[in-house]
C-alpha positions as CSV (number, residue, x, y, z in Angstrom):
1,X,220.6,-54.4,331.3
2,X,223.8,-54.6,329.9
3,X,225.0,-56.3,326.3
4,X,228.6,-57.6,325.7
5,X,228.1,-56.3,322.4
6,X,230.3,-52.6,322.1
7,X,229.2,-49.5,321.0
8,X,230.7,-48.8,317.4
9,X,229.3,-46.0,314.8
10,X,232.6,-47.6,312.6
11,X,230.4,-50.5,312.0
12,X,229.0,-50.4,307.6
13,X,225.4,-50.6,307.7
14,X,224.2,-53.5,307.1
15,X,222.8,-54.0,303.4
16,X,219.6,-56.8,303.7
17,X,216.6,-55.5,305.2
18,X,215.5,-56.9,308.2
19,X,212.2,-58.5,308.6
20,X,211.7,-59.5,311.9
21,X,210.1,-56.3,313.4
22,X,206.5,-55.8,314.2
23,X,204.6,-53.0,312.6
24,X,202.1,-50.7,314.1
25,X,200.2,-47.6,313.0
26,X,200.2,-45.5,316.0
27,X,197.2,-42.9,317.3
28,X,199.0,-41.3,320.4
29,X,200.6,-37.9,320.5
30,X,200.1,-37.8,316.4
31,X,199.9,-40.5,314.0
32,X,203.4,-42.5,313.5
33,X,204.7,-45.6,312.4
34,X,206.0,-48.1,315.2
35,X,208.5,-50.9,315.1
36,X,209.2,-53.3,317.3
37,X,212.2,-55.9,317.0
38,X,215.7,-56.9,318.3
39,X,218.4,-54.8,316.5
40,X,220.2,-57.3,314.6
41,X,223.5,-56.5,315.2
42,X,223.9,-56.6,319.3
43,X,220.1,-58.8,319.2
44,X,218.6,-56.2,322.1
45,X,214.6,-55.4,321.7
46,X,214.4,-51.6,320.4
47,X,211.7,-49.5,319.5
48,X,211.5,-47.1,317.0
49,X,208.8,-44.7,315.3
50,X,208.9,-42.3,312.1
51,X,205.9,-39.6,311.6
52,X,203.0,-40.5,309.4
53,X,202.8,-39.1,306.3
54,X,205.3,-36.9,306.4
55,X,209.5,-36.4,305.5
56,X,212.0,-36.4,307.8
57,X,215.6,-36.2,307.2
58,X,217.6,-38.7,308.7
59,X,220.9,-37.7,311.2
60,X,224.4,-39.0,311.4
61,X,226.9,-40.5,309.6
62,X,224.8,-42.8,307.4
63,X,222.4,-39.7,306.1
64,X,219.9,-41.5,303.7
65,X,217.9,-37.8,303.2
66,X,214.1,-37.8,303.0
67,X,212.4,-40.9,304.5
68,X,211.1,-42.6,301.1
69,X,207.6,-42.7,300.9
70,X,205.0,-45.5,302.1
71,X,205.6,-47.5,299.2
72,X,209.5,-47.3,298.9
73,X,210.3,-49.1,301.9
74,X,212.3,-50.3,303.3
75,X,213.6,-47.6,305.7
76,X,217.0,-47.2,307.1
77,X,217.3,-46.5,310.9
78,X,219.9,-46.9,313.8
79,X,219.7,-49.1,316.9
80,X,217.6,-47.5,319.6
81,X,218.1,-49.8,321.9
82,X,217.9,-49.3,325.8
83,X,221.2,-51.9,326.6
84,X,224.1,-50.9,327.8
85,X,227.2,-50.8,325.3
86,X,230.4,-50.3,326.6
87,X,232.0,-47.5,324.9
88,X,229.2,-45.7,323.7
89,X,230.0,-42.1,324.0
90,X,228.3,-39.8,326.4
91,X,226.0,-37.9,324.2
92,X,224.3,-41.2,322.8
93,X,222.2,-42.5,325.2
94,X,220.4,-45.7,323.0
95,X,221.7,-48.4,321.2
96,X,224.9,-49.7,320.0
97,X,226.3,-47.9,316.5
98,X,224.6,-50.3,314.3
99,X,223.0,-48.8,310.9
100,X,220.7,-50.9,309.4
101,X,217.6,-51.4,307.4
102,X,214.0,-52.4,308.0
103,X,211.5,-54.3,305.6
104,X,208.1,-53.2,305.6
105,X,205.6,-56.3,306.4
106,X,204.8,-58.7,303.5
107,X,201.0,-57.4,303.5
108,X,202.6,-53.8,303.0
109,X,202.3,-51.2,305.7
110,X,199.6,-51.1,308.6
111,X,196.8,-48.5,307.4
């Protein structure tokens, strides 16, 4: 699969959260957070999943530090998604650049 949307990290994140991802609460391999959605810069269905209950830093060049707690949302992520970019370079093999955030669910997180 293949997107005629271009890789670019030059991209500025975008600033309003995006609400159409799915929330799960995840059992296998360790509790974790799962959203599904379309990334809404290049609109290809991504995945993406942060531990439960715990801190992680976030990597590359739109470092947020410390994942906010539960109740800070929303949380900032890249696109993870499995399409084809052109230019993307050869270490990144997901998504197309985009930086962007993600709204928890009206009725708060999944418990």
């Amino acid at each position: 699969m293949s997107s005629p949307v271009p890789y670019s990290e030059q991209n500025k994140p975008l600033t309003e959260a995006s609400g159409r991802f799915r929330w799960e609460l995840r059992r296998e391999g360790g509790w974790s957070y799962e959203v599904t959605g379309e990334c809404p810069r290049c609109r290809c269905p991504m995945t993406k999943s942060w531990p439960y209950g715990q801190y992680t830093p976030t990597k590359g060049p739109f470092d947020r530090g410390p994942r906010p707690a539960e109740d800070d949302g929303p949380w900032f992520t890249r696109c993870t998604c499995a399409s084809r970019h052109e230019n993307r370079p050869a270490g990144e093999d997901r998504g197309c650049g985009a930086g962007f955030w993600i709204a928890f669910p009206p009725q708060g997180l999944p418990r």
